[in-house]
N, C-alpha and C positions, 0 to 999 in steps of 0.2 A: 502309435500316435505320439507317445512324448520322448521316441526315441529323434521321429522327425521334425519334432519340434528340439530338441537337444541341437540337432545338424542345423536346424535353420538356423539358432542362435548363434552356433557356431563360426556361422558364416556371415552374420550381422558386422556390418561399419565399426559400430559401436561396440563389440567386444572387441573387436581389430584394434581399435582405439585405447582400447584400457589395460590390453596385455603390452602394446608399442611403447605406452607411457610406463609401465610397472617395470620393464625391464630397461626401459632408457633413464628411471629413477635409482634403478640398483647399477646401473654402470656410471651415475653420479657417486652415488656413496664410494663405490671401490676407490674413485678416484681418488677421493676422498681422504680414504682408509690407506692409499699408498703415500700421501704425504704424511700421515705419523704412523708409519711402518718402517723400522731401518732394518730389517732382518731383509738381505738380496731376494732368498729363496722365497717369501711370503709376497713380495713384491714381485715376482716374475708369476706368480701362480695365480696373482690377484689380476696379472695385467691378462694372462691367460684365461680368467674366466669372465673377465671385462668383454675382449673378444670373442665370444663363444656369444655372450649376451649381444653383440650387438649383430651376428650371424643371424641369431633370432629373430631381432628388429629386420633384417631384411629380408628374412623368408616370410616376414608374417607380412609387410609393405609389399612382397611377389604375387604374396598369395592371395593379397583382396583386391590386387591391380591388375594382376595377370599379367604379371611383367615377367616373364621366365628367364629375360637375360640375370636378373635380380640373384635368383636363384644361384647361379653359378659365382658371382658376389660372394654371397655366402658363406657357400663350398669355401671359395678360396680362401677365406676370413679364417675356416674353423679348421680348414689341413693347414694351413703358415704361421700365422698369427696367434691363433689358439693351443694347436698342438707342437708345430715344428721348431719356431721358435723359439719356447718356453724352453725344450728341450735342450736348443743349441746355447741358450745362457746358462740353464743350469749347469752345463757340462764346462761349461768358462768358466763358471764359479767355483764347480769342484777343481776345477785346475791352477786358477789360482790361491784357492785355497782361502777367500776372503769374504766372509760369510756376513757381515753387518757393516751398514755404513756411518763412518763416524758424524760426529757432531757437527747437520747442518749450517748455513751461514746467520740462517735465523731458527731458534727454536723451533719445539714442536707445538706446544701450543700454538703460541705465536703463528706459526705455518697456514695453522686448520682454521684458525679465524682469520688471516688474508685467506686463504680458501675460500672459505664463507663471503668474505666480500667480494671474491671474482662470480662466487656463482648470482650474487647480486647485480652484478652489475651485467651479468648476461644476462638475467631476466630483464631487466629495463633493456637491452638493448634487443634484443629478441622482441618485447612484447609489440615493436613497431611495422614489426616482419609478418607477424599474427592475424591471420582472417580466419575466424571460423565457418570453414563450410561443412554442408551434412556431403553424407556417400564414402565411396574409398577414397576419392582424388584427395583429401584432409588429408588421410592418414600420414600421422608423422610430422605435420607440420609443428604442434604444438611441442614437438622435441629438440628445436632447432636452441632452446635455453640451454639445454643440457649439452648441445655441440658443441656450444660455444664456452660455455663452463669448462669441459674434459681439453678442451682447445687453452684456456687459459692458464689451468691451473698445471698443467703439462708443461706450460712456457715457464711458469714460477718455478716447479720442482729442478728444470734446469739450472735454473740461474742458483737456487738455491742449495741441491747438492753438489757435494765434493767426488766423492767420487765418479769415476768413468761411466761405468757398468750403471750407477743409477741415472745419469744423464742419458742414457743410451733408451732405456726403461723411459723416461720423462718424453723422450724423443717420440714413441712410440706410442705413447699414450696420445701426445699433439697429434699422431695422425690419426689413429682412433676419432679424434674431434671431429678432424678434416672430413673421413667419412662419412661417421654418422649425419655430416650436415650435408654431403652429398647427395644419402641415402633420401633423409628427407627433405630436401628441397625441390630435387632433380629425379627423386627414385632413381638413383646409378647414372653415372659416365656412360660413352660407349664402351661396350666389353673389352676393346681394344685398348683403352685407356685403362681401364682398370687392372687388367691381366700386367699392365706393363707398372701398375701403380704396384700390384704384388711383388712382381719380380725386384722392384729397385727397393722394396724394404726389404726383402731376404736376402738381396747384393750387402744391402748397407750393413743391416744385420752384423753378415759374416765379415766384412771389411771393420766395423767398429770392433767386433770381437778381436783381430787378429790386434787390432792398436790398443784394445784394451790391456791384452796376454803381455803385448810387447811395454808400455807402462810398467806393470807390474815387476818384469823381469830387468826394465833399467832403472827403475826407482823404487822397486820393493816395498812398493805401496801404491794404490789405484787413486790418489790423490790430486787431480788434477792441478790444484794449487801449486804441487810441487813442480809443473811447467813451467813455471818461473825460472827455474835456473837454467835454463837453457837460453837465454837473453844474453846476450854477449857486454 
């Protein structure tokens, strides 16, 4: 009896509900935690288990909607995004040999408190998007703050690192945004769309990496600033 009461629970709206928000609250923090992070590797491993978490959000959005395309979502989230390309920067990073990023355009405090006010202002901008219903059809709506947050503060980290390899990183994290607000707005693209939304980040991926390798080897330093001298 309280094993099938355990499985009922299991299967309840309302737990769906409370694991989708606990882990679309832990892919805020990361985001978080990769703007006053300069160490590359801690930030490639952070963004790696960003998307692992948000693999989650969409197996658990699959599995109280019965959306099986969802599932394959996922999958591909947690073989590219999670594992593959973590691997493919780490291995650019051992190769250029360039392990921390220097001295943003704005500080690091400074950074995490504009952080703090983008996820504010995606909460007010979110909360107009916001209808509480009961059932699964909810799930995930109330995470559309956080999409929009990981979206924002993605665009900041651009604008504000210097280096290549972390603009690359910033890049990745804005589409992390992208998705997740996919996930829950839309529960998934067509698969067809998706499958090709995977392939053009693992394209970009390895095409950012070869111009990152290539920086490095004609300015000997991942400096982006120093594109300037190429200006005639």
């Amino acid at each position: 009896m309280h094993l099938l009461q355990n499985i009922d629970f299991l299967q309840a709206p309302e737990f769906g509900e409370k694991m989708i928000t606990l882990m679309a609250a832990f892919v805020l923090v990361l985001q978080i935690a990769m703007v006053g992070q300069r160490s590359l590797i801690m930030n490639i491993r952070v963004f790696g288990t960003q998307s692992f978490l948000l693999a989650g959000i969409a197996a658990a959005i699959a599995w109280y909607n019965h959306a099986p395309h969802i599932y394959i979502a996922a999958v591909m989230t947690v073989l590219i995004k999670a594992i593959l390309v973590p691997i493919l920067l780490e291995r650019l990073v051992d190769r250029v040999d360039i392990r921390h990023e220097i001295e943003p355009i704005v500080n690091t405090p400074l950074s995490i408190v504009i952080s703090g006010g983008l996820t504010l202002v995606a909460y007010t901008v979110a909360e107009s998007f916001y209808h509480p219903e009961a059932g699964p059809a909810s799930l995930g709506h109330n995470t559309l703050a956080v999409a929009i947050s990981v979206f924002l503060i993605g665009f900041f980290m651009m604008i504000n690192r210097r280096k290549a390899l972390s603009q690359v990183l910033a890049l990745l994290t804005l589409e992390n945004g992208i998705f997740l607000a996919a996930i829950c707005l839309t529960y998934g693209m067509p698969l067809i769309v998706e499958l090709g939304i995977f392939f053009d980040v693992l394209v970009a991926v390895l095409v950012l990496g070869i111009l990152v390798y290539q920086i490095r080897e004609t300015f000997d330093s991942m400096d982006v600033s120093k594109l300037r001298r190429l200006r005639g």
